[in-house]
C-alpha positions in Angstrom: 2.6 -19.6 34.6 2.1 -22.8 32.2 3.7 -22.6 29.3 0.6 -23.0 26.3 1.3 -25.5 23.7 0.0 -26.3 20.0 -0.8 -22.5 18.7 0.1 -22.0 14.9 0.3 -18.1 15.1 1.4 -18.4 11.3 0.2 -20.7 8.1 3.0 -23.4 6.9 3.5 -22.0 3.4 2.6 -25.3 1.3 2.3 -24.0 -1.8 5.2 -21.6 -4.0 4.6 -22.7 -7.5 3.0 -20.0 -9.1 3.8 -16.9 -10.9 2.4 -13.9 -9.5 2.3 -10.4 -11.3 1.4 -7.5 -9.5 -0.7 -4.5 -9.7 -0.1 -1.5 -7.9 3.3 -0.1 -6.3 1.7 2.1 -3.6 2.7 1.0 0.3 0.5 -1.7 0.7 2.2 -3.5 -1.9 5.8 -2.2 -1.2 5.9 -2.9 2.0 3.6 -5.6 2.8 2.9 -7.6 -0.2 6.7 -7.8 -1.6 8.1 -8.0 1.5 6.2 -11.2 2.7 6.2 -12.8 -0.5 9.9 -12.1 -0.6 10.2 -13.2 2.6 7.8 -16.8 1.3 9.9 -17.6 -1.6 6.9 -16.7 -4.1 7.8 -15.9 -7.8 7.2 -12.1 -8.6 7.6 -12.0 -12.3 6.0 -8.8 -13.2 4.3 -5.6 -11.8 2.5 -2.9 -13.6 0.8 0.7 -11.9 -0.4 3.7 -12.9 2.7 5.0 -13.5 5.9 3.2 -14.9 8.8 5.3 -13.1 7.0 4.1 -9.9 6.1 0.3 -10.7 10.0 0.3 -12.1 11.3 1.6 -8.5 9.5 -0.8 -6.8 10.8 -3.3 -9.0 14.5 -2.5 -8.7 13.9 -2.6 -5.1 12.3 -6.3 -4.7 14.3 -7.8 -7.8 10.6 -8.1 -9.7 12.5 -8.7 -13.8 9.5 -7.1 -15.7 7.7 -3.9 -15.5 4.9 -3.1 -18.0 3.6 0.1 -19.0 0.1 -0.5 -18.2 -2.3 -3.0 -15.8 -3.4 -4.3 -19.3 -0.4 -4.8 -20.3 0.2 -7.1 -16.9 -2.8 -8.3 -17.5 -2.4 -9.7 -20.8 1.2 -11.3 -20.1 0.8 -14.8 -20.5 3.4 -16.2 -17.8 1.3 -14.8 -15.2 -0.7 -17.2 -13.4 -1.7 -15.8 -9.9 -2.7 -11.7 -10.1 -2.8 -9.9 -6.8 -4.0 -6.4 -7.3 -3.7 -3.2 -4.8 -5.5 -0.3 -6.5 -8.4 2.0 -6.1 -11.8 0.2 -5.2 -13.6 1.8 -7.8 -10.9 0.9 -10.6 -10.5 -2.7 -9.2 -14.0 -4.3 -10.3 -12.5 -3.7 -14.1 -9.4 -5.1 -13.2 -10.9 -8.5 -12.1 -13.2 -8.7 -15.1 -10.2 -8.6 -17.9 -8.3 -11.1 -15.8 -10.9 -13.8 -15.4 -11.4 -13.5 -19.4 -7.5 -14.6 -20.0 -6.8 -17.9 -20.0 -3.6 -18.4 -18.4 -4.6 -16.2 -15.2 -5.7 -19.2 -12.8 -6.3 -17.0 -9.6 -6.9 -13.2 -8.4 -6.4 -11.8 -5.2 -8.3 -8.7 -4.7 -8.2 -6.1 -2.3 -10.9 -5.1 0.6 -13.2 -3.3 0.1 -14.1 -5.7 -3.4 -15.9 -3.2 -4.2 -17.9 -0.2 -3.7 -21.5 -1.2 -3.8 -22.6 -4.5 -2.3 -24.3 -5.2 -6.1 -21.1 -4.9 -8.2 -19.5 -7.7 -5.3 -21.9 -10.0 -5.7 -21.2 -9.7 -9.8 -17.9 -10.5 -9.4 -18.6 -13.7 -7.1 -20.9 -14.9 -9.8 -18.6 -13.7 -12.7 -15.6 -15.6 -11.2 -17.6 -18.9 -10.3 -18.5 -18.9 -14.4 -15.5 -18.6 -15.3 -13.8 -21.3 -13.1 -11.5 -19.1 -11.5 -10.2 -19.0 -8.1 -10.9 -15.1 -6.7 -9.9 -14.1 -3.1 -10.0 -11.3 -1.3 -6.9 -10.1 1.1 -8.7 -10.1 4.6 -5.3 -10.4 6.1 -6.5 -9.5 9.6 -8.0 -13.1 9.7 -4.1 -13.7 9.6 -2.6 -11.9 12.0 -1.2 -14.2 14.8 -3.3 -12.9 17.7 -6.6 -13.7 15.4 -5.2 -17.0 14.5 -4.7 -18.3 17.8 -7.3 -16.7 19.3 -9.2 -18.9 16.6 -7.4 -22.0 17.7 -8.5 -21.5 21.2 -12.1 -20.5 20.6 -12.2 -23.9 18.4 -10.9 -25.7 21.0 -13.7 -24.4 23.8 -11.1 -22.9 26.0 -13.1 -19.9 26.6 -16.7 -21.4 26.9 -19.4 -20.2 25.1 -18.4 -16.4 24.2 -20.6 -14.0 25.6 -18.7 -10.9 24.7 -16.6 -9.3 22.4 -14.4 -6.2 21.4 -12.7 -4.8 19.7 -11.0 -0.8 20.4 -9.0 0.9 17.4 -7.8 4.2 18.8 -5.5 4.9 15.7 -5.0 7.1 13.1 -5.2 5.8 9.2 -3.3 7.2 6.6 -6.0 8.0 4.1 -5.8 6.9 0.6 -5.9 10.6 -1.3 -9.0 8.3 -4.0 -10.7 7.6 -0.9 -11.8 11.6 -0.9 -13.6 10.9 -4.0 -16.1 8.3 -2.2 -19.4 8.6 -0.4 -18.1 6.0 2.5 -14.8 6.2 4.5 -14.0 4.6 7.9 -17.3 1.6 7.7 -15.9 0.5 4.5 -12.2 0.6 4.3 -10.9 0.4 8.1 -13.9 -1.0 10.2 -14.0 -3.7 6.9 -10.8 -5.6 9.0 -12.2 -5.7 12.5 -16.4 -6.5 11.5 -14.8 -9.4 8.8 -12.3 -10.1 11.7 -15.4 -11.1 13.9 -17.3 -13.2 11.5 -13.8 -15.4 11.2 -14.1 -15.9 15.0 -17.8 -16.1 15.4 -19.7 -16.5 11.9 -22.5 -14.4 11.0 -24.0 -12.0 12.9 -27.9 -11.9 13.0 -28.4 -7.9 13.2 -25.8 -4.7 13.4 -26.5 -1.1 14.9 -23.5 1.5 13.5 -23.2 5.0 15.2 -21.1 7.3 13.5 -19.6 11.2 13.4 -17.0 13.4 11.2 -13.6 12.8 12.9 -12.2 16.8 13.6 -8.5 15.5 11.9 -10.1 14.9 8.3 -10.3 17.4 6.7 -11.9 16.1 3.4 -15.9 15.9 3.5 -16.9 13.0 5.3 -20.3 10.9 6.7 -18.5 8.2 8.5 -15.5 9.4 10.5 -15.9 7.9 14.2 -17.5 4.6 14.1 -19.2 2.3 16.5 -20.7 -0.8 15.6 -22.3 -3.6 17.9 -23.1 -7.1 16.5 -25.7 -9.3 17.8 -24.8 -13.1 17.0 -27.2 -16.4 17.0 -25.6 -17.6 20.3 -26.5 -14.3 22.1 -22.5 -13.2 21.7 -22.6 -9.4 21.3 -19.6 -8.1 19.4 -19.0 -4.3 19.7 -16.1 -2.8 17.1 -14.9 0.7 17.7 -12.9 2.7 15.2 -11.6 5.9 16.8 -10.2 7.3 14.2 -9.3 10.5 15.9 -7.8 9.3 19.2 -7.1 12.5 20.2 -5.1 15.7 19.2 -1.4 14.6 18.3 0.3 17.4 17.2 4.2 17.7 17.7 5.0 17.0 21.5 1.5 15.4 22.5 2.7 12.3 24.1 1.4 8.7 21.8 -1.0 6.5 23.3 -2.4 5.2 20.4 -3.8 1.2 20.5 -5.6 -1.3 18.8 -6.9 -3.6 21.4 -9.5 -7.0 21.5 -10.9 -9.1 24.4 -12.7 -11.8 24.3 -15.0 -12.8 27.3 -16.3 -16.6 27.8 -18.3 -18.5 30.6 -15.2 -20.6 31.2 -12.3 -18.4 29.9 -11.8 -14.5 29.1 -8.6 -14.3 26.4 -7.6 -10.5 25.5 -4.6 -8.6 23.7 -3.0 -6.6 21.3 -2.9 -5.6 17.7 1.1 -4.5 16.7 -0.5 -2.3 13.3 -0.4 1.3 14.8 3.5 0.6 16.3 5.2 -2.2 14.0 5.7 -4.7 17.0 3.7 -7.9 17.0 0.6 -8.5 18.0 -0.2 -10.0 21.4 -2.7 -12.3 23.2 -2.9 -13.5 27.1 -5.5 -15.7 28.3 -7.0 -17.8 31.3 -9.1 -20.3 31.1 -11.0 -22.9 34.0 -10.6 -25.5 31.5 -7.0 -25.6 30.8 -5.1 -23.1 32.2 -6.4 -23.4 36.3 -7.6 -19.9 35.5 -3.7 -18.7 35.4 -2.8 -16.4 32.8 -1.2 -17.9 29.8 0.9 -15.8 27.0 1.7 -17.5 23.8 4.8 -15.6 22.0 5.8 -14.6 18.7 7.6 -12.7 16.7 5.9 -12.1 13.1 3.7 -8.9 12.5 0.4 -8.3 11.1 2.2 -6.1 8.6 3.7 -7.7 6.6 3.6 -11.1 7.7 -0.4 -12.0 6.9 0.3 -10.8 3.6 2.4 -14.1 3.3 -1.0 -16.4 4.5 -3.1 -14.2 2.0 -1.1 -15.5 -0.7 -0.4 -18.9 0.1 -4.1 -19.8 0.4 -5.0 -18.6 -2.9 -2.1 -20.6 -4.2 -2.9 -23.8 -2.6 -6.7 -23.2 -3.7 -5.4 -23.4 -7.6 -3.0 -26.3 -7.0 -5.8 -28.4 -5.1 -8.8 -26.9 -6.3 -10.5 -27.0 -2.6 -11.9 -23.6 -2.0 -9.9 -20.7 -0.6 -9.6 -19.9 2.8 -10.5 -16.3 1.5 -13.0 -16.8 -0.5 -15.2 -14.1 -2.6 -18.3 -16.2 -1.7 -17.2 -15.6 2.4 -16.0 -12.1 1.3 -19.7 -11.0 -0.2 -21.3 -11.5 3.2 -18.6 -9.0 4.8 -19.6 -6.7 2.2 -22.9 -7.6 3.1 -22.3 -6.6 7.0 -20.8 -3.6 5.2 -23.9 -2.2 3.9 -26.1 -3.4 7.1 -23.6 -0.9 8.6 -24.3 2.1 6.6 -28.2 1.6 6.6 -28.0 1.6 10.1 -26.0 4.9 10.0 -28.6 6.5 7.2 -32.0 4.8 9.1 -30.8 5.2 12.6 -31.6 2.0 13.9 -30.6 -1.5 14.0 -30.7 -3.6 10.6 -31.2 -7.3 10.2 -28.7 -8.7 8.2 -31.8 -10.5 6.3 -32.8 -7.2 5.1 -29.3 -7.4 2.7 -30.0 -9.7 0.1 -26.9 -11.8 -1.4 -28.4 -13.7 -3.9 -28.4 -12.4 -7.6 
């Protein structure tokens, strides 16, 4: 087996000059968030949630010296520069509004979905361009290590011309309890990674047929449980995304199998593999290409995670955005047109047929 040379399965952290306050002390930003940034070197001055004996636990935890009482109150600090929020969709659009009116906020990272109706995303992209700020959005699939050098090799024509692609969740989400409050579910907060995940690899799809039906585990009411979705790209590269959000019953003493896995299918290479998410090991990719491998598998090696290692790249883009002033890697411009696919998705569900993505109109 030849031993595969050159991958960068994670970002060199350039950047660790700004002062970050935090909003939100719920998992995502407990476990993932702190723990890379931690991990990074980045400056966590502050952090603010919904409540204050929470925000001041996870504090304590991740040596973070200020908690306020309120987001506002974060908000309105003025030794924060870079704000990274991880709240409620519906809550975040006012959020990124009072922060791109204070001056000495220079960046905002925002969470996925941006927000909950394709209209109120494309007013934040256009609110944030008039103010000069720098807003991102934490698609931190697009850095998990099996993405990223799956990326590399596609860039490099190992693989050929893609002809097919997939991607098979057969996992079980932990449900956000404000998600029962919403009209949408699995499209547009866990299908959001793998359909965003695909335009990183393969750019914009041209059309997008989503099948859907209630998962039997959730038990709140729900349109969009199961979900299948198949891309059609320019090049003739389908894409198909599954989200098996049921996976089977799993009470006590039914044996695991639970998987999130991706293949990639070329006319001069086929590269497939592993995402670590539903088990906390690292993700994996093996490959074979006629062009540089003989056609002999190949496994480039790792040992960072998706969770929380990505959160780390998230970060240090947006940082080295506001330093340089070159345009994130994550940008809310990029981020609009997965919001975009987004909506293609669920007319698709509501119509019952395939929907051209220029039927979704991006412009304001």
């Amino acid at each position: 087996m030849r031993e595969p040379k050159g991958f960068a399965p994670d970002p060199q952290v350039r950047v660790r000059d700004f002062k970050i306050g935090c909003i939100g002390a719920g998992m995502i930003m407990a476990e993932c968030h702190l723990a890379a940034y931690k991990e990074a070197g980045f400056p966590v001055v502050a952090i603010a949630s919904r409540t204050r004996d929470k925000a001041a636990a996870v504090a304590e935890r991740w040596g973070i010296p200020t908690v306020h009482d309120t987001p506002d109150a974060l908000i309105s600090d003025p030794s924060i520069e870079i704000l990274d929020i991880a709240f409620p969709p519906d809550q975040q659009p006012e959020l990124i509004r009072k922060a791109l009116a204070q001056a000495h906020i220079k960046g905002i990272l925002a969470q996925k979905p941006l927000a909950l109706t394709l209209e109120e995303a494309i007013e934040l992209r256009d609110a944030a361009a008039k103010a000069g700020k720098v807003l991102s959005v934490n698609q931190n699939m697009r850095y998990d290590q099996s993405m990223r050098v799956l990326k590399q090799i596609l860039d490099r024509q190992e693989l050929g011309t893609p002809v097919i692609a997939t991607i098979e969740m057969r996992a079980i989400p932990h449900w956000q309890t404000f998600l029962e409050e919403y009209d949408r579910l699995t499209l547009s907060n866990m299908s959001v990674h793998h359909l965003d995940v695909l335009r990183f690899l393969f750019g914009d799809p041209d059309r997008i047929t989503t099948l859907t039906r209630k998962d039997p585990r959730t038990r709140f009411e729900h349109k969009d449980g199961i979900t299948v979705s198949t891309l059609d790209f320019p090049s003739g590269l389908m894409a198909v995304s599954m989200e098996d959000v049921w996976s089977g019953p799993r009470e006590e003493g039914f044996d695991s199998d639970i998987y999130i896995k991706w293949r990639v299918e070329g006319t001069d290479g086929v590269a497939q593999g592993t995402i670590g998410w539903p088990d906390g090991s690292p993700s994996t990719l093996t490959y074979a290409s006629k062009k540089t491998t003989g056609g002999k598998w190949v496994s480039p090696k790792w040992e960072t995670m998706w969770f929380p290692h990505a959160f780390l790249g998230v970060m240090e883009q947006l940082q080295y955005a506001v330093k340089t002033g070159e345009p994130p890697a994550l940008s809310v411009a990029d981020n609009v047109k997965t919001v975009a696919l987004i909506e293609a998705g669920y007319r698709s569900i509501n119509e019952r047929r395939t929907v051209e993505l220029s039927e979704i109109s991006i412009h304001s």
